[in-house]
MMTF fields as JSON, N, C-alpha, C and O atoms, coordinates in Angstrom:
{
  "mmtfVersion": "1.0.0",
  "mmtfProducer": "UNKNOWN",
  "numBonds": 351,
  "numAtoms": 352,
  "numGroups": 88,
  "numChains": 1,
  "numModels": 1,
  "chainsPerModel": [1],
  "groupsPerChain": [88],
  "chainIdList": ["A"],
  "bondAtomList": [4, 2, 8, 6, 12, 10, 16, 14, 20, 18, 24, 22, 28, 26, 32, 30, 36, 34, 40, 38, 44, 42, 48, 46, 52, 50, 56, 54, 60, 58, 64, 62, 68, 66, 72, 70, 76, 74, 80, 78, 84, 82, 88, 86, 92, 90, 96, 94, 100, 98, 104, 102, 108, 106, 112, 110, 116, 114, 120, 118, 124, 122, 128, 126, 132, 130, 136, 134, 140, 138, 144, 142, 148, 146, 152, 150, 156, 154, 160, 158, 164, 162, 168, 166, 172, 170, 176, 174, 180, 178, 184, 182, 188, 186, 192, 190, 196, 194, 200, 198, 204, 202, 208, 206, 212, 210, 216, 214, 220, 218, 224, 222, 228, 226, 232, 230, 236, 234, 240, 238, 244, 242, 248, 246, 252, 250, 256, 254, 260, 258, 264, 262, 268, 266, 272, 270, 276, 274, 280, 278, 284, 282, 288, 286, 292, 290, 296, 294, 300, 298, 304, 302, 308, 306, 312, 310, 316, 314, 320, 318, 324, 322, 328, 326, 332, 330, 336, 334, 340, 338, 344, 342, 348, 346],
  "bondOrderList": [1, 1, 1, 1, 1, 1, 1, 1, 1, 1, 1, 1, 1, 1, 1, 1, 1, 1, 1, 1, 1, 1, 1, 1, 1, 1, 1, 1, 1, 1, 1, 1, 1, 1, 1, 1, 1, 1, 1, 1, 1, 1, 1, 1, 1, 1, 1, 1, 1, 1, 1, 1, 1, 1, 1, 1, 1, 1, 1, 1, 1, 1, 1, 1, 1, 1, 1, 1, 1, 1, 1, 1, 1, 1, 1, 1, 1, 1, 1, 1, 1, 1, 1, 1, 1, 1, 1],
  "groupList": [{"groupName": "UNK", "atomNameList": ["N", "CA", "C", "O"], "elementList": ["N", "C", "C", "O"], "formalChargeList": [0, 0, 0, 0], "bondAtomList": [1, 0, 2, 1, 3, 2], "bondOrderList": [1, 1, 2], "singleLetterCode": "X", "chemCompType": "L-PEPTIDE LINKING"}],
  "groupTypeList": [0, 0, 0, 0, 0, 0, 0, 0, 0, 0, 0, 0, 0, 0, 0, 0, 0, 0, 0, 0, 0, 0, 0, 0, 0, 0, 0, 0, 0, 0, 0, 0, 0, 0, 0, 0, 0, 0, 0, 0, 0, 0, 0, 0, 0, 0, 0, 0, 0, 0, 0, 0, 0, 0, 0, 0, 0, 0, 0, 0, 0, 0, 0, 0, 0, 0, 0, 0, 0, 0, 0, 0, 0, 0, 0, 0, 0, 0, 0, 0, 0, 0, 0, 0, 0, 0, 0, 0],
  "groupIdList": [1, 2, 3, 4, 5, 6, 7, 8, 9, 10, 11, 12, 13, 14, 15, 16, 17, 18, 19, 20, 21, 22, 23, 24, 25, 26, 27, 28, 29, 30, 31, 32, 33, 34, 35, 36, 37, 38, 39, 40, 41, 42, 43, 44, 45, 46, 47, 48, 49, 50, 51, 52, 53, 54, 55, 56, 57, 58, 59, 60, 61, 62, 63, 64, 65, 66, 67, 68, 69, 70, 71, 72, 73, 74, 75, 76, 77, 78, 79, 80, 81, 82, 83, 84, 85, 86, 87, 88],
  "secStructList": [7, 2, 2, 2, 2, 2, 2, 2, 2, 2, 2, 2, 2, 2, 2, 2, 2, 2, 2, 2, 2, 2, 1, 6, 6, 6, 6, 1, 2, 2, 2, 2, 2, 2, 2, 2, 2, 2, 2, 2, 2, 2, 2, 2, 2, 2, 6, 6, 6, 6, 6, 6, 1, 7, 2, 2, 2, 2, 2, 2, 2, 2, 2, 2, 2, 2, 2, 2, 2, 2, 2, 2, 2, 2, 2, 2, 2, 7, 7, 7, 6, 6, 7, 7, 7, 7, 7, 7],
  "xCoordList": [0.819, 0.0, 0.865, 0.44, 1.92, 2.911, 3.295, 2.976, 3.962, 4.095, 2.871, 3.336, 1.419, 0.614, 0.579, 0.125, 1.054, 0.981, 1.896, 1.731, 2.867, 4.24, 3.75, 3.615, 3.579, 3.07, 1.938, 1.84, 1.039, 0.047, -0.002, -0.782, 1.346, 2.319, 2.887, 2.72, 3.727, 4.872, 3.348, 3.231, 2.604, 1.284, 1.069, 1.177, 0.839, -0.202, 1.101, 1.007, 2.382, 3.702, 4.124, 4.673, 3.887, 3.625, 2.642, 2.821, 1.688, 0.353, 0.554, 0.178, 1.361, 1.706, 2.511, 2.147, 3.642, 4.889, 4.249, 4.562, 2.995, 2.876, 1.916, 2.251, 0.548, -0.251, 0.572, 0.085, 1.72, 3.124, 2.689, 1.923, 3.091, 3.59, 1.829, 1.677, 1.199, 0.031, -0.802, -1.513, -0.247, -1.094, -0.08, -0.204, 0.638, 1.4, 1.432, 0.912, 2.45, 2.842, 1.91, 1.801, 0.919, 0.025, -1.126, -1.701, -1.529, -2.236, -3.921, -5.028, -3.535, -5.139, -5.312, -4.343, -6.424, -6.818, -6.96, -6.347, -7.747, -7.598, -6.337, -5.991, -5.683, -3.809, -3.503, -3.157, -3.613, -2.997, -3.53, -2.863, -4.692, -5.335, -4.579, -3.996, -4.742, -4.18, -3.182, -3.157, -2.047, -0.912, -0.934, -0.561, -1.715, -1.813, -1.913, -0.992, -3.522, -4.4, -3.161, -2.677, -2.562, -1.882, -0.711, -0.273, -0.148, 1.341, 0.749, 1.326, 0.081, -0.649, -0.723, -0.183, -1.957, -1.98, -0.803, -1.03, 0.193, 1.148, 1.963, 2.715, 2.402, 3.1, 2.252, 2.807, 1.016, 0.24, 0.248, 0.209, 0.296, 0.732, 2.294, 2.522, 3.117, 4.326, 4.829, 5.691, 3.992, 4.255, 3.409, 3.447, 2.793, 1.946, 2.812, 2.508, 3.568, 4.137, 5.604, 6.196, 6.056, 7.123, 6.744, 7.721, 5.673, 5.88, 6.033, 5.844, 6.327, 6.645, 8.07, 9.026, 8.104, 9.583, 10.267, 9.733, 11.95, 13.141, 12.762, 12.092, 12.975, 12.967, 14.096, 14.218, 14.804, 15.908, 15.496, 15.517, 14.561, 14.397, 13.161, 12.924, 12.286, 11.124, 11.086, 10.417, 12.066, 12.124, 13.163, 13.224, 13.791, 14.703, 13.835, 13.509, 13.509, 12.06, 11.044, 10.661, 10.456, 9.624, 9.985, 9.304, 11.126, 11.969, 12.734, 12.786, 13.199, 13.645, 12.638, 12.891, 11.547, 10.809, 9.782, 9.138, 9.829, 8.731, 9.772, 9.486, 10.986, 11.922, 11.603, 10.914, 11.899, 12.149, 11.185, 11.318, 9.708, 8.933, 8.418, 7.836, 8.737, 8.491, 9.373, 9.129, 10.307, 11.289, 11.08, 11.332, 10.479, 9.861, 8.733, 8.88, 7.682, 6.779, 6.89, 6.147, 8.024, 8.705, 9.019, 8.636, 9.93, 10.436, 9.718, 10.074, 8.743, 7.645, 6.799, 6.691, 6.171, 5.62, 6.055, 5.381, 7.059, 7.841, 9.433, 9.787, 10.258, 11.607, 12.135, 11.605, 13.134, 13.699, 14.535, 15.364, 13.971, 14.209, 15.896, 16.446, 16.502, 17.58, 18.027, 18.961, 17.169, 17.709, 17.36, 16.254, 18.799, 18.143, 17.632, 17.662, 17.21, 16.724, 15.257, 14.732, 14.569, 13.302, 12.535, 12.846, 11.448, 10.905, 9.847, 9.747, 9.404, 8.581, 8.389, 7.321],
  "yCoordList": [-1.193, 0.0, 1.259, 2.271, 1.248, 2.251, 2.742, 3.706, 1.734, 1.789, 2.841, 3.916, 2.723, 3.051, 4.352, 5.246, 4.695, 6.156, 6.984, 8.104, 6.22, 7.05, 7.378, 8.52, 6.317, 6.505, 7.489, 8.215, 7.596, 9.066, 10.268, 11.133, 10.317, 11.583, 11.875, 12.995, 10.823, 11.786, 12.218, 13.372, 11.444, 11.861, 13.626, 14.634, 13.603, 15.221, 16.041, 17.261, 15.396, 16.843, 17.063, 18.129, 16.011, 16.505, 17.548, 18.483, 16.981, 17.811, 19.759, 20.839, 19.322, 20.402, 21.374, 22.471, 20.777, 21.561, 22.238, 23.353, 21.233, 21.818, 22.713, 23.767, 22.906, 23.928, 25.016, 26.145, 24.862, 26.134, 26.97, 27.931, 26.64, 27.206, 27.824, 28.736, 27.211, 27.746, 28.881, 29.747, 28.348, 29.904, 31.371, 32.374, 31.258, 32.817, 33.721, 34.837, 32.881, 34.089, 33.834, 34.829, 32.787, 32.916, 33.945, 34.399, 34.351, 35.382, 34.542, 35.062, 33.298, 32.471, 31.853, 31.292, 31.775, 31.699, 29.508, 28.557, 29.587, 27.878, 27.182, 26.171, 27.539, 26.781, 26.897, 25.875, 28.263, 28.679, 27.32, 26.692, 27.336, 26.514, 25.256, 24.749, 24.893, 23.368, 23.148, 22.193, 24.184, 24.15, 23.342, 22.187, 24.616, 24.373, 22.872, 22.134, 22.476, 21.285, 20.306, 19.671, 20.233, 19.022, 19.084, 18.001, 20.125, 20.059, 19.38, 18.42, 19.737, 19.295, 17.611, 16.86, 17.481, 16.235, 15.508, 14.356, 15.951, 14.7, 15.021, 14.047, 15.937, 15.908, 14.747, 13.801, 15.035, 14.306, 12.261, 11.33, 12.312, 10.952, 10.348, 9.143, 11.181, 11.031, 10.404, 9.53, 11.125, 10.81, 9.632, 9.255, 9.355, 8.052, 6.984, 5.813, 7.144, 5.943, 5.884, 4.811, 7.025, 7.136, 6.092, 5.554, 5.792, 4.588, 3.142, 2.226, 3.094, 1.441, 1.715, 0.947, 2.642, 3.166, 3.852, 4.529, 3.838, 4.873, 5.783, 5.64, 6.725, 8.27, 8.858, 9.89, 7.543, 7.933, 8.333, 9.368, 6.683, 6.425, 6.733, 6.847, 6.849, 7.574, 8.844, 9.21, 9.672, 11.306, 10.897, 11.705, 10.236, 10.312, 9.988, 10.83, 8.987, 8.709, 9.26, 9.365, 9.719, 11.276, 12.287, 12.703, 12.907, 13.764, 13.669, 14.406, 12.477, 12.25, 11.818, 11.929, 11.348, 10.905, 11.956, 12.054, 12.524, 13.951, 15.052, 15.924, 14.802, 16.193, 15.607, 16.248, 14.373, 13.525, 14.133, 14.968, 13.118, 13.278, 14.91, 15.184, 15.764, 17.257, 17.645, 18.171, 17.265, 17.556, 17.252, 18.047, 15.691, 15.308, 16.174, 16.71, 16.39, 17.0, 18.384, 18.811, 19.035, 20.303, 20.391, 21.186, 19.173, 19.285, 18.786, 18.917, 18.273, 17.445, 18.771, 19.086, 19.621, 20.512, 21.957, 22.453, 22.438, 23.657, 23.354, 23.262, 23.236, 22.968, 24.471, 25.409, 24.74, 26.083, 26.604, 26.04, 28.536, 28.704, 28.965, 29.658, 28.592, 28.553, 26.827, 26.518, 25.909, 24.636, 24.154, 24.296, 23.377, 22.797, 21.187, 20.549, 20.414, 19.55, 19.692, 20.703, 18.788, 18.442, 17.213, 16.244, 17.074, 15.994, 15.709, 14.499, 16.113, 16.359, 16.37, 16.735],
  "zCoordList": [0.0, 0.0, 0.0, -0.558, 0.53, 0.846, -1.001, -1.697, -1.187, -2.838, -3.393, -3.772, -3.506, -3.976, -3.41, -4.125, -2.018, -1.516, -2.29, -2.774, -2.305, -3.031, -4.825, -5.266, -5.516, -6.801, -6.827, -7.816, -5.811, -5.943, -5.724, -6.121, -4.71, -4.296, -5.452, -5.936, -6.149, -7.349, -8.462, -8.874, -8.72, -9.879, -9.238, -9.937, -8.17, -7.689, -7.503, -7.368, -7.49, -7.383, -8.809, -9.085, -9.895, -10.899, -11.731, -12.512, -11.232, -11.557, -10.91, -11.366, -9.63, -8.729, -9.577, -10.0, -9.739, -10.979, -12.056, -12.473, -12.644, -14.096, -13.787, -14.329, -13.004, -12.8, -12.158, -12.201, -11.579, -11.247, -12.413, -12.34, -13.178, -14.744, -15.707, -16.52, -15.343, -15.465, -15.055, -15.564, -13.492, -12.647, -12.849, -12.146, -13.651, -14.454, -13.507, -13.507, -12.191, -11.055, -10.235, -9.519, -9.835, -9.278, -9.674, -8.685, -10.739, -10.906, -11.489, -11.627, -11.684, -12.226, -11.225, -10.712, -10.716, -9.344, -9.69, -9.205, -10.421, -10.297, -10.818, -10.206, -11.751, -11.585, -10.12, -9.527, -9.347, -8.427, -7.06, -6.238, -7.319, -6.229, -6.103, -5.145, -7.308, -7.993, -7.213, -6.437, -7.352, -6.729, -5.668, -5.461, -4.704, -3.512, -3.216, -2.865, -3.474, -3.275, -3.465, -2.528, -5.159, -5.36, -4.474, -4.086, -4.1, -3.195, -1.65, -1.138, -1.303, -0.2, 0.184, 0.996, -1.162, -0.747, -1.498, -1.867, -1.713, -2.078, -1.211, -1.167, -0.304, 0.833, 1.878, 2.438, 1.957, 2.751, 2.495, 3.299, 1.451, 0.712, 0.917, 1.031, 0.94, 1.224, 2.275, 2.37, 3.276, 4.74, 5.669, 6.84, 4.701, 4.786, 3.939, 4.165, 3.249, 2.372, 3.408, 3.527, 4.058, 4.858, 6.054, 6.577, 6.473, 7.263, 7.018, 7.818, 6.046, 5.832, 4.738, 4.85, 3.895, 2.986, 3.718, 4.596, 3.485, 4.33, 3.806, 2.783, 4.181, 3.894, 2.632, 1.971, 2.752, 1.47, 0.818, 0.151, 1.036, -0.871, -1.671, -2.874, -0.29, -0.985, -1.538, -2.504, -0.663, -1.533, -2.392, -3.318, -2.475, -3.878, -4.965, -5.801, -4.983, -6.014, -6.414, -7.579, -5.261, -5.444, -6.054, -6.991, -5.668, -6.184, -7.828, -8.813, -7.493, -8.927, -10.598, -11.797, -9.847, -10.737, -11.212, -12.257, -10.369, -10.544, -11.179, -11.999, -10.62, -12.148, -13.112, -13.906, -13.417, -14.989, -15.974, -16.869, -15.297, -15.755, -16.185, -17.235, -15.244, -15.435, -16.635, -17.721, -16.133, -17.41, -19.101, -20.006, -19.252, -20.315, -20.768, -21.867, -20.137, -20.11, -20.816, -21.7, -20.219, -20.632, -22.238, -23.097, -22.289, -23.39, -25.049, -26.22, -24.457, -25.481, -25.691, -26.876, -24.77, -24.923, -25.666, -26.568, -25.238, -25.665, -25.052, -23.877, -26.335, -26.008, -25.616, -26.211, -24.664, -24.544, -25.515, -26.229, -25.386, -26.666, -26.92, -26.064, -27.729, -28.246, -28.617, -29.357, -27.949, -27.585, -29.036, -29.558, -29.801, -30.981, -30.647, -31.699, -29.581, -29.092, -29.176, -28.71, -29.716, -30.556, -30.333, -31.025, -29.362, -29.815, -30.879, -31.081, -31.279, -32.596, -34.181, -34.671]
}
């Protein structure tokens, strides 16, 4: 079950990252919320999967899997500008 806490934490700190970039400074009130809500409950998920996982390895995984994926996400969507790296 712990597993399943952790896999629903990195989903909503993803979701968390990308409505970041949405709420434009915080100025759109529902990205902005999103934020909130999803940072929340995947902190809240976290610390529920922290009782049966080390603390290593769950934020390393959390952490790492939620840049990746953010990162992919990034780059599939709008590559940065100058970057001649392309998925498309």
């Amino acid at each position: 079950m712990s597993v399943l806490y952790l896999a629903a934490a990195i989903v909503l700190e993803i979701c968390g990252t990308t409505s970041l970039k949405l709420s434009q400074g915080f100025t759109r009130i529902g990205p902005a919320g999103a934020v909130v809500f999803c940072y929340a409950a995947s902190f809240a998920l976290l610390s529920l999967a922290l009782r049966v996982i080390d603390l290593s390895i769950a934020y390393a995984l959390w952490s790492g899997v939620g840049t990746a994926i953010v990162a992919a996400i990034g780059l599939a969507s709008r590559p940065a500008p100058g970057s001649s790296y392309r998925w498309r």
